[in-house]
N, C-alpha and C positions, 0 to 999 in steps of 0.2 A: 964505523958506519959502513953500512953495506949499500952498494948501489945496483942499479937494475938495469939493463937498459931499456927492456919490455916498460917500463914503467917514466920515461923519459928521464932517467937518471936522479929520480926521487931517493931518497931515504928510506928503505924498505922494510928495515927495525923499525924506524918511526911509525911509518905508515901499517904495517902489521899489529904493530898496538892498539894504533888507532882502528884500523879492522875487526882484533879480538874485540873491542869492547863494544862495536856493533855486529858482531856476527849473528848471533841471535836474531835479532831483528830482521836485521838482510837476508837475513836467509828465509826466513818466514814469508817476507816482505815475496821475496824472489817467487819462494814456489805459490802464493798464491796467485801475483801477480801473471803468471803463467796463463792460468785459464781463461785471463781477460786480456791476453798481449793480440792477438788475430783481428778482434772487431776495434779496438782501437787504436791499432794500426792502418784499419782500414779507412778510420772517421778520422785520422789524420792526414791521410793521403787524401779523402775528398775536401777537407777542409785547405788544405794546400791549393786543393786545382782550382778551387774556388776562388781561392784571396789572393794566387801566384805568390804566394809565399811558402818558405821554406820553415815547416813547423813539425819538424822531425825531433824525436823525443829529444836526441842529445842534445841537438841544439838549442833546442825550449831550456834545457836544461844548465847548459853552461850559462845564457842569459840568468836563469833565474840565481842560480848561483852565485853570481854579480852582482844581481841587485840585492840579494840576503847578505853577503859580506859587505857592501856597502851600508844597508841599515843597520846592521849589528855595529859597524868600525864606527858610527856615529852615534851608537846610542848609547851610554853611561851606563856602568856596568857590565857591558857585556864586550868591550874593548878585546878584551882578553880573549872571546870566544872568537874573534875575527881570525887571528893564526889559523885555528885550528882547520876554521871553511877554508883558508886561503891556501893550507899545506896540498899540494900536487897531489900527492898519494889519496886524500880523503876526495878530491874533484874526480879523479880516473875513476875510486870506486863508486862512487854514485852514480856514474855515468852507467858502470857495470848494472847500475839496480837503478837505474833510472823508471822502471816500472812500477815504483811507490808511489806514481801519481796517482797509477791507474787505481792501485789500490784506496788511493786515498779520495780520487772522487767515485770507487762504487762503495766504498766506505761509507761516504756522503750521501749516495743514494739508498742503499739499504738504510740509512738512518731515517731516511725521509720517506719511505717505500710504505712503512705505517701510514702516515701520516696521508699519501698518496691517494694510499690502497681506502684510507675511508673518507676521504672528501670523493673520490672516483664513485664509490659503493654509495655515499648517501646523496650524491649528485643521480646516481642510477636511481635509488631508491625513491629519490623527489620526483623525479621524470616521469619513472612509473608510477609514483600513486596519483599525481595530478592529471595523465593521461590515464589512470584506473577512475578516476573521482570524475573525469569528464564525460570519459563513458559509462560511467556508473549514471552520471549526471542526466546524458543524453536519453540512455535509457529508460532513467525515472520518470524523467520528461514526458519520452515518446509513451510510456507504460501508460502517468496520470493522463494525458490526452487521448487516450486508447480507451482507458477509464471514463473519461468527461465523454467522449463522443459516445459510448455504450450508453452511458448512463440520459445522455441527452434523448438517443434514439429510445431508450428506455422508457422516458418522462414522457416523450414525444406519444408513442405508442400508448402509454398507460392512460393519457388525458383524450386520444382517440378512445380508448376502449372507456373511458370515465364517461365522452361524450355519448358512445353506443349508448351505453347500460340507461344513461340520464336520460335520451332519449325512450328508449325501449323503457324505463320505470316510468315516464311521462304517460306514453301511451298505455301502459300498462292499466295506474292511475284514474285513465280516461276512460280509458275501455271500462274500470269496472261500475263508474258513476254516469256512464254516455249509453244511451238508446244508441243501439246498433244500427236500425233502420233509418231514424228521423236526424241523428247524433245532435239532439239535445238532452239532456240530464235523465235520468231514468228516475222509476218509481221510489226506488230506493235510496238512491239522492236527496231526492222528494223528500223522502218521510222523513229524515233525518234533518233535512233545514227546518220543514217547516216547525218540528220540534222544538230545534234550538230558537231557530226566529221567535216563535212563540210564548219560550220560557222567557228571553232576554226580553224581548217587548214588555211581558208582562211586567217584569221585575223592576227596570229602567221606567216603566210606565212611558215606554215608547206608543208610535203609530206602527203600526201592519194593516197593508193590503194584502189581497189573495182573489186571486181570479180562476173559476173552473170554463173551460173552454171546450166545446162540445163540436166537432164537423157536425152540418144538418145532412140527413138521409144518406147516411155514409152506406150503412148496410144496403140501400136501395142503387150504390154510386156500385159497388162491388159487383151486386147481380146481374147489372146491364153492362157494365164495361170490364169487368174481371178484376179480381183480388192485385194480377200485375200491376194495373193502371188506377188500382186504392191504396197501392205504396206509394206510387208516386204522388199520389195528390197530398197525404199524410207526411211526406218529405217535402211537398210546396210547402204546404199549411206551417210546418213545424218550423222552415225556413223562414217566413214571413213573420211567422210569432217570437223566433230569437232574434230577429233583427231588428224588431222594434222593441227588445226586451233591452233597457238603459243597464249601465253596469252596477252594480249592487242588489241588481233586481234577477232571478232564477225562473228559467225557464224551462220547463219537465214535462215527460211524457206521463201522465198518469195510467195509460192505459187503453188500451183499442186504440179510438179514434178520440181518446179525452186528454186533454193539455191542464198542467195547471201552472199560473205564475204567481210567484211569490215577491211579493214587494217589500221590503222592509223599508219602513220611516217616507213612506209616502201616506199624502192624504188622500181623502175622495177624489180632489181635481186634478190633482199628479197621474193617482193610478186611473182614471178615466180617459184623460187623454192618453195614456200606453194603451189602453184595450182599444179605445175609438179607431186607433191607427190601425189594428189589428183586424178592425170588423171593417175598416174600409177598405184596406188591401186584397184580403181574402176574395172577396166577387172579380177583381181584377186579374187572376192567376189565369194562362191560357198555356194550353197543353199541345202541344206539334200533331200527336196521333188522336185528337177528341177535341177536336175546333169549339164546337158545339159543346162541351162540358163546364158548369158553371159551380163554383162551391161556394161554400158561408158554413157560419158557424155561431152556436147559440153562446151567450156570457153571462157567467153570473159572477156577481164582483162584489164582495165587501171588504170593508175597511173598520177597525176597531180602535179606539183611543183608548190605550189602556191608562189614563190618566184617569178617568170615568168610571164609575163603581159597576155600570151594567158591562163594560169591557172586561174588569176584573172578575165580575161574577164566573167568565166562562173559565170550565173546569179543566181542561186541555186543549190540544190541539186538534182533536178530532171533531171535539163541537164548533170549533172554529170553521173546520171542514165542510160541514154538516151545514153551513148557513148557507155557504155559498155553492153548494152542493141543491141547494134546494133553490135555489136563485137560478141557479142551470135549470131546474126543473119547473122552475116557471116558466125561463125563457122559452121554451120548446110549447108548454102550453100556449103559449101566449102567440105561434106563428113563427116562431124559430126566428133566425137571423136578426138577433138585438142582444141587448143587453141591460141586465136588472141590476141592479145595486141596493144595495142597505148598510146604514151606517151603525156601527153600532158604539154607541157615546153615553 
C-alpha cells in the first residue's frame, strides 16, 4: 500500500483505480466544465452575499457528499456502494472536479433551452398576432366607419341631388301643362282632359260639366289701358276662376282672353254655383294703377248626362265643345256679363 501525504495519507493504488475507472468522464467532465467555471463562480459569490452564507463549490460539495453516502448506507442494495463514496481518495477527487455540477445544471438547461426557446417564440408569436389582429382590427374598424361616414355623406348628397332633380322634374312637368302667364293649365292640357273626361263619362255613363269663359271688351281693355295692364287683368281673371275651381275640377287657359273649366261628375247645380262664384267675383277685382277699371266676363256652361241617349248621341269631345262654345256666343249677344246654360239629358 502506497501512501501520499498530498492526499492526507489515503491509499493511492486504491484511490488510482478508482480514478482510472472514472478518468474518462472527469476529465470530459473537467474540460468542459471550464468554459462555464467564470459566470458560476460569479452567481455564487452573489448568491453567498445575499444569504451570508458560505456556498463555495467544495463546500456545497463535501455537504452533498454526506448526504449521498448517507442515502446510499441506508438504502438496500446499494450498502456496498457506500465504501466506495466514503473512501478519502474518491471525496479529494471530486472535489478536484467539482465542476460536474456546473455541467450538470447547464446540461439541465440546454435540455430545456428547446423547450424554452418555443414557449418564449409562441408566447412572442401570440403577442404579436393579437397586437397584429387588434390593429388589424382598429383599422377595419376605423376603415368601415371611414366607409359608413362616405357612404352616409354619399346617401346624404344623392337624396339632396334626388330632391333637386324631383323638384326641377316637378316644375318641369308643370311648366309644360301650366300657362306661363295666368299659370293655370294651358290649351294643351285642356285638350287632353277634356278628351279623356269625355271618353270615361261617356263610357261609365257619368255626369260632365264644361264651362267656356270669355273676359267682356278685353280687346277694347287693351287699347285704352295697354297690352301690360291686359296681363294683369287676365292674371286677376285667371286667379279668381282657379280659386274657385273645387279640386277634381280643371281650370285652363284656352286661349287670348278665353278660359275653359272642366267639371267632371258635377251636375247643372254643382257646376252653376262654381261659375255663379266666378261671375260674382270678377266685377269685384280692383287694380292699384286703374282705380276706375272694372272687368266681367260672358259664360256659357253645359252639363251632359251621359246616362241619356241624346248625351250619348254626341260624337266626341269637340261637339261637346261646340255647345258651350255657342252658349259663350249667345252670352255676348245677349249683353255679355251672364251666363247661359243647357242641359243636355
Amino acid at each position: 500500500m502506497i501512501w501520499d501525504p498530498y492526499w492526507g495519507g489515503v491509499d493511492v493504488k486504491q484511490g488510482l483505480a478508482v480514478y482510472t475507472d472514472f478518468r474518462s468522464v472527469l476529465d470530459m467532465l473537467y474540460l468542459v466544465s471550464g468554459y462555464f467555471m467564470m459566470p458560476i463562480y460569479k452567481l455564487v459569490e452573489i448568491l453567498s452575499a445575499l444569504f451570508h452564507q458560505n456556498l463555495s463549490l467544495g463546500t456545497q460539495t463535501s455537504v452533498l457528499m454526506a448526504k449521498l453516502t448517507e442515502i446510499v448506507s441506508k438504502t438496500p442494495g446499494l450498502k456496498e456502494k457506500a465504501a466506495a463514496l466514503a473512501n478519502p481518495f474518491f471525496k479529494q477527487a471530486m472535489l478536484g472536479y467539482v465542476d460536474y455540477l456546473v455541467i450538470v445544471a447547464m446540461a439541465f438547461y440546454r435540455g430545456l433551452e428547446p423547450v424554452l426557446e418555443w414557449v418564449v417564440d409562441y408566447s412572442k408569436n401570440l403577442i404579436w398576432n393579437v397586437l397584429i389582429e387588434l390593429s388589424f382590427t382598429k383599422r377595419k374598424e376605423s376603415t368601415y366607419q371611414d366607409a359608413l361616414g362616405k357612404r352616409a355623406a354619399d346617401l346624404t348628397k344623392l337624396k339632396v341631388e334626388y330632391k333637386n332633380l324631383s323638384k326641377e322634374a316637378n316644375m318641369l312637368a308643370k311648366s309644360v301643362i301650366t300657362d306661363e302667364l295666368t299659370n293655370v293649365y294651358n290649351k294643351r292640357f285642356f285638350l287632353e282632359k277634356i278628351a279623356y273626361e269625355f271618353k270615361v263619362s261617356k263610357e261609365k255613363k257619368n255626369l260632365l260639366a264644361f264651362c267656356m269663359v270669355d273676359i267682356d271688351h278685353f280687346k277694347k281693355l287693351n287699347d285704352t289701358y295697354g297690352h301690360l295692364m291686359g296681363d294683369k287683368v287676365l292674371k286677376a281673371v285667371a286667379h279668381v276662376a282657379k280659386t274657385a275651381t273645387p279640386a277634381g275640377s280643371f281650370c285652363c287657359r284656352f286661349g287670348g282672353e278665353e278660359f275653359a273649366i272642366v267639371m267632371p261628375g258635377k251636375n247643372m247645380d254643382q257646376a252653376l254655383q262654381i261659375i255663379s262664384k266666378i261671375h260674382q267675383n270678377l266685377p269685384l277685382l280692383r287694380f292699384d294703377d286703374n282705380a276706375e277699371l272694372r272687368t266681367s266676363a260672358s259664360f256659357g256652361l253645359c252639363m251632359a248626362d251621359f246616362s241619356s241617349p241624346e248625351a250619348q248621341a254626341l260624337e266626341n269631345f269637340e261637339a261637346f265643345i261646340k255647345i258651350a262654345d255657342d252658349l259663350l256666343y249667345t252670352a255676348k249677344l245677349n249683353g255679355r256679363n251672364r251666363i247661359e246654360t243647357k242641359l243636355v239629358n
